[in-house]
C-alpha positions in Angstrom: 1.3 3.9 21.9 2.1 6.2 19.1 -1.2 7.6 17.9 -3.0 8.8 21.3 -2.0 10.7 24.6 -4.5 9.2 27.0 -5.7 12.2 29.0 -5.5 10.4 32.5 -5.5 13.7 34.0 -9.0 14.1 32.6 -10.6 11.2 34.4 -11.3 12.7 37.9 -12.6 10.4 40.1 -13.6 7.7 37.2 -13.2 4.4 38.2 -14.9 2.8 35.1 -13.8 4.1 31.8 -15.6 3.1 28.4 -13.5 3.6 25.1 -15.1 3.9 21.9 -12.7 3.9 18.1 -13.7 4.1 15.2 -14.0 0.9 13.5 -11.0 1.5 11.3 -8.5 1.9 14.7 -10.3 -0.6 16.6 -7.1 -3.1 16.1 -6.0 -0.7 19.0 -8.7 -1.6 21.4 -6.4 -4.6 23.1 -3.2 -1.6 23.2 -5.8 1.2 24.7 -7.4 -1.4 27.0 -4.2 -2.4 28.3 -2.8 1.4 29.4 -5.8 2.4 31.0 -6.1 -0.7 33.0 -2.2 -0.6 34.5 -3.4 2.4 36.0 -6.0 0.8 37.7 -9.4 2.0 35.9 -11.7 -0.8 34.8 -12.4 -0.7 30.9 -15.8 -1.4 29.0 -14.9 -1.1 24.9 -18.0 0.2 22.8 -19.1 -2.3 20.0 -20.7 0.2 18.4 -19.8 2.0 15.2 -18.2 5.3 15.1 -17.9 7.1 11.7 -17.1 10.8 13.6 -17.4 12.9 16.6 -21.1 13.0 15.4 -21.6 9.4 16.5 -20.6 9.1 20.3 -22.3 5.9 21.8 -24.7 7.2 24.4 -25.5 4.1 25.6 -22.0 2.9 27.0 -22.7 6.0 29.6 -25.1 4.3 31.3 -22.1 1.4 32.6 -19.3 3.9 32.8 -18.2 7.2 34.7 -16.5 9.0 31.4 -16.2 7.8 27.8 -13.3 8.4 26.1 -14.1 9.0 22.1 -10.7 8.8 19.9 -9.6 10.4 16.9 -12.4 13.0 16.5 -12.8 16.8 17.8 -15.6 17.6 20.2 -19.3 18.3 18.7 -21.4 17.2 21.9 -20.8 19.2 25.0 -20.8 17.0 27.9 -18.4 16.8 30.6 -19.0 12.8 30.8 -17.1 12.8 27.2 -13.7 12.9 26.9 -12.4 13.7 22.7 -8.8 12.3 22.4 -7.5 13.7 19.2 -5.6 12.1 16.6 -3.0 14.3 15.2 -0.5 13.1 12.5 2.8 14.3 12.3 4.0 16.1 8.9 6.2 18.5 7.3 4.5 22.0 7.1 6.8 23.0 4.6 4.8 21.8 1.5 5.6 21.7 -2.1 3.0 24.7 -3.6 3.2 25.8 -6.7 0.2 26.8 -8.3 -1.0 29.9 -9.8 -2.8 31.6 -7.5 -1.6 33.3 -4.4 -4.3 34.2 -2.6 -5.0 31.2 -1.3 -7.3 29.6 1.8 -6.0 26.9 4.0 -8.0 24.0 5.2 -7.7 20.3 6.8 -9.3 17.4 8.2 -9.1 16.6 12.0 -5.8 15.1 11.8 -3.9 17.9 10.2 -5.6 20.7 11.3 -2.9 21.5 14.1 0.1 22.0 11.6 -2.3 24.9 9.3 -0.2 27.5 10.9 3.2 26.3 10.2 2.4 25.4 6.6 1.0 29.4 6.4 3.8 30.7 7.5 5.6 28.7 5.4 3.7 29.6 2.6 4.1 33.5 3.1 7.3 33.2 2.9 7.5 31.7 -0.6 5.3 34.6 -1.6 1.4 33.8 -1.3 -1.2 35.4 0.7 -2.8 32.9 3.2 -6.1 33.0 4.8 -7.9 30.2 7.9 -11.3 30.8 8.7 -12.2 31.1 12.0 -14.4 27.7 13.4 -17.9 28.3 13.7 -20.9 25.4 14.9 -19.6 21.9 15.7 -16.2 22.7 13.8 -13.3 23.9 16.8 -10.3 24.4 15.1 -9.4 27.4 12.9 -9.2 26.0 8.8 -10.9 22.7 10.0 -13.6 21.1 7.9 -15.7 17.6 8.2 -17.5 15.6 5.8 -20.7 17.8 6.9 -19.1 21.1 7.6 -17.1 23.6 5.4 -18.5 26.8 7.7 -14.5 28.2 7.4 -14.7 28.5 4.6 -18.2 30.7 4.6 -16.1 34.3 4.6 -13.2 32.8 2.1 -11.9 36.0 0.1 -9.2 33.8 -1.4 -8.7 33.0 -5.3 -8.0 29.5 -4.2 -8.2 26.8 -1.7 -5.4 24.2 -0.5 -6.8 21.3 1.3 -4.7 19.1 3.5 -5.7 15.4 4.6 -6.3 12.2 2.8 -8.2 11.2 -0.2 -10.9 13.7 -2.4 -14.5 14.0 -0.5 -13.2 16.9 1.5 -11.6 19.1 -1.1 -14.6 17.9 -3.3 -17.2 19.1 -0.8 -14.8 22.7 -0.8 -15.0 22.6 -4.4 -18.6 22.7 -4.7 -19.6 25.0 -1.2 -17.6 27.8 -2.8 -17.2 27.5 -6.1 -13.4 28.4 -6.3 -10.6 25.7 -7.5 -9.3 23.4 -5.2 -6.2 22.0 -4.6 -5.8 18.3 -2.4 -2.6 18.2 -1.0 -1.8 14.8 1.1 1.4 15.5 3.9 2.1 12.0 3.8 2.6 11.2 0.0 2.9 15.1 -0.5 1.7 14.3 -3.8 -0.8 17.9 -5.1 -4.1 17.6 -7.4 -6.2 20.0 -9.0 -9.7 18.7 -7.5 -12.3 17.9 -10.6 -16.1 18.0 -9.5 -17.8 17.3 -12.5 -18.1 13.5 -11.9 -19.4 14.3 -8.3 -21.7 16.2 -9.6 -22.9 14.2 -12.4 -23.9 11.5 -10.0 -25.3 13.6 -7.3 -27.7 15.0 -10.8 -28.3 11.6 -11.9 -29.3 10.1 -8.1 -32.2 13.0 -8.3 -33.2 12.3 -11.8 -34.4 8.8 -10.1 -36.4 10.6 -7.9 -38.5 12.7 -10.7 -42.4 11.7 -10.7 -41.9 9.3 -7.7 -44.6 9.8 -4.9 -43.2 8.7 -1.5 -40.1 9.7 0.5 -39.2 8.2 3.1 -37.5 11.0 5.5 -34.5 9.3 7.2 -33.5 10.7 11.0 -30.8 9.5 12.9 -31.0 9.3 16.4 -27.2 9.9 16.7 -26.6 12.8 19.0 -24.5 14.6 16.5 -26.5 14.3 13.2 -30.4 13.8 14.5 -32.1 16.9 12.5 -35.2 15.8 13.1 -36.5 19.8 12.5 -35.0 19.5 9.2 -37.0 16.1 8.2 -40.3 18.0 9.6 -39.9 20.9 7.2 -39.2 18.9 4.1 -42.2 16.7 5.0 -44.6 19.5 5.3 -43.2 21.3 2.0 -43.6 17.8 0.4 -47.3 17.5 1.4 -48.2 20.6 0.2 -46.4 19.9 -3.1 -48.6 16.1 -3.1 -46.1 14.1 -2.1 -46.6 11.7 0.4 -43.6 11.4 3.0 -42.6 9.5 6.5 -40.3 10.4 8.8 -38.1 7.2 9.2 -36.0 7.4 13.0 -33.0 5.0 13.3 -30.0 4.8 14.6 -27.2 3.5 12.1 -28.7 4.5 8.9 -28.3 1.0 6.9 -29.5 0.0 3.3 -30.2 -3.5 4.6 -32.3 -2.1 6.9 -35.0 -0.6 4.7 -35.4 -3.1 1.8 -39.0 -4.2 3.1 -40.0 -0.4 3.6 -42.0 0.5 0.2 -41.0 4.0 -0.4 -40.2 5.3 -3.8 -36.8 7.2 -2.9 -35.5 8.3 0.4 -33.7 11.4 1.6 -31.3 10.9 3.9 -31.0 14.4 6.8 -28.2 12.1 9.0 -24.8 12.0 8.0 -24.3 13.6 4.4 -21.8 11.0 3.3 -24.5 8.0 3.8 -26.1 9.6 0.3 -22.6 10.8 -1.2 -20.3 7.8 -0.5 -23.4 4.7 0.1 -26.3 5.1 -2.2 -25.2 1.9 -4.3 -25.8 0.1 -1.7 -29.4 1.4 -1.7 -32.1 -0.5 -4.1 -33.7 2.9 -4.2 -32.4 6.2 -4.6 -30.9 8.2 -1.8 -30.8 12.0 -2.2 -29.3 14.8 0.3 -32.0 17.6 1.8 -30.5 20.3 -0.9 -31.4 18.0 -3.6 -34.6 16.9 -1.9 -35.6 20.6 -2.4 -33.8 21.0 -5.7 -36.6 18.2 -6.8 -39.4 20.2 -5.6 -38.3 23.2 -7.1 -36.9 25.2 -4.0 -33.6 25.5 -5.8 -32.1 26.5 -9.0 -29.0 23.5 -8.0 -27.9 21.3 -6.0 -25.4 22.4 -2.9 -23.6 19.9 -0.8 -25.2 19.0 2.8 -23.7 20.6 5.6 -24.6 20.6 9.4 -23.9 23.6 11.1 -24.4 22.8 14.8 
């Protein structure tokens, strides 16, 4: 199999072993399945979805001795949970050549491993090259998630150069520290100056939607790794006292389908941060982040992207 090393050493005494992918590897299931079983462990595949490390399927614990959660780095600590990490293989030595040369380097999950090759690298064709140290639910030095750009919290650098696939990443850079960014992908190794302005103008335009409504519905996941149910209690009290009438919504997969006959006005979302970012057309209503909740009530003087810290 050429995308995981199953940790066999890992499973103790296990004799039952659940596997849960996330829905874009799950063409693997049959492959995965198939190794774990030769060596004599019994397998129970989750169903359920999995969009990160923030969404490990609880449930499947209750049938099984250890889960084994693929392609994401470690956010819950349990011992029962075993994180096999996806790594992709790429040249470090990337073509650079942009103007700046104090630069910050950062990467998704899958490309994280390489940063320091690509920074040595990159010293030696002349720049200066910073990775921020992981802090919270982030483990890797110059790692980020969708939620989670803490690295970059202390960046002294004049630019950033983010490594991985597509935009929302080097976007959600963009925006947290207000430098240029620069999304470089080690598979096409094709560089672009990252634009936020049309991010932006939609994230403005969702809260405009929200202006003079009168209920909120406050939506908590019960995920492990994204239920900020604090969070959702804070924003409903400042809400109150500002005359707005809010509910504290608790699910589990935070679906549009799933709250069409629930009469709120607008919803803000405190699970995962892409659900408002990458989802809200599927949402008949608007669907704004915390930050902009409070950018609405006049708590902030802009919005600032959505970040979970532990």
């Amino acid at each position: 199999m050429d995308d995981f090393s199953i940790p066999f050493e890992k499973l103790g005494n296990a004799r039952k072993v659940g596997i849960q992918l996330p829905d874009g590897m799950k063409r693997k299931a049959i492959e995965i399945a198939r190794l774990i079983e030769e060596k004599g462990y019994e397998v129970v595949i989750s169903g359920e979805t999995n969009f990160g490390a923030c969404d490990v399927d609880l449930s499947i614990l209750e049938v099984v001795d250890v889960l084994l959660h693929f392609a994401h780095t470690p956010i819950l600590r349990d011992e029962r949970i075993i994180y096999v990490p996806n790594f992709i293989d790429y040249n470090p030595k990337i073509d650079l050549e942009i103007e700046e040369k104090r630069i910050a380097l950062i990467a998704t999950a899958q490309y994280v491993h390489k940063l320091d090759e690509v920074a040595e690298w990159l010293r030696s064709k002349g720049y200066e090259v910073e990775i921020g140290s992981p802090k919270g639910r982030v483990i890797y030095s110059g790692q980020v998630l969708g939620c989670n750009y803490s690295v970059l919290r202390d960046c002294k650098a004049d630019a950033v150069v983010f490594i991985g696939d597509g935009l929302f990443h080097a976007i959600g850079a963009a925006i947290y520290t207000k430098k240029k960014v620069y999304a470089y992908n080690p598979l096409s190794r094709e560089i672009q100056e990252v634009d936020t302005k049309d991010f932006e103008r939609k994230r403005y335009f969702e809260v405009s939607r929200c202006v003079g409504k009168k209920s909120a519905g406050i939506l908590v996941s019960s995920k492990p790794g994204q239920r900020r149910l604090k969070l959702a209690e804070r924003l409903k009290k400042i809400a109150k006292e500002r005359g707005m009438f809010c509910s504290i919504i608790y699910m589990n997969n935070i679906a549009a389908e799933q709250l069409y006959n629930l009469p709120f006005d607008f919803y803000v979302n405190t699970a995962c941060p892409r659900i408002a970012y990458d989802d809200s057309f599927k949402f008949e209503r608007p669907i704004i982040t915390p930050q902009e909740f409070e950018f609405l009530l006049g708590l902030r003087d802009s919005i600032a992207m959505d970040e979970i810290e532990f």
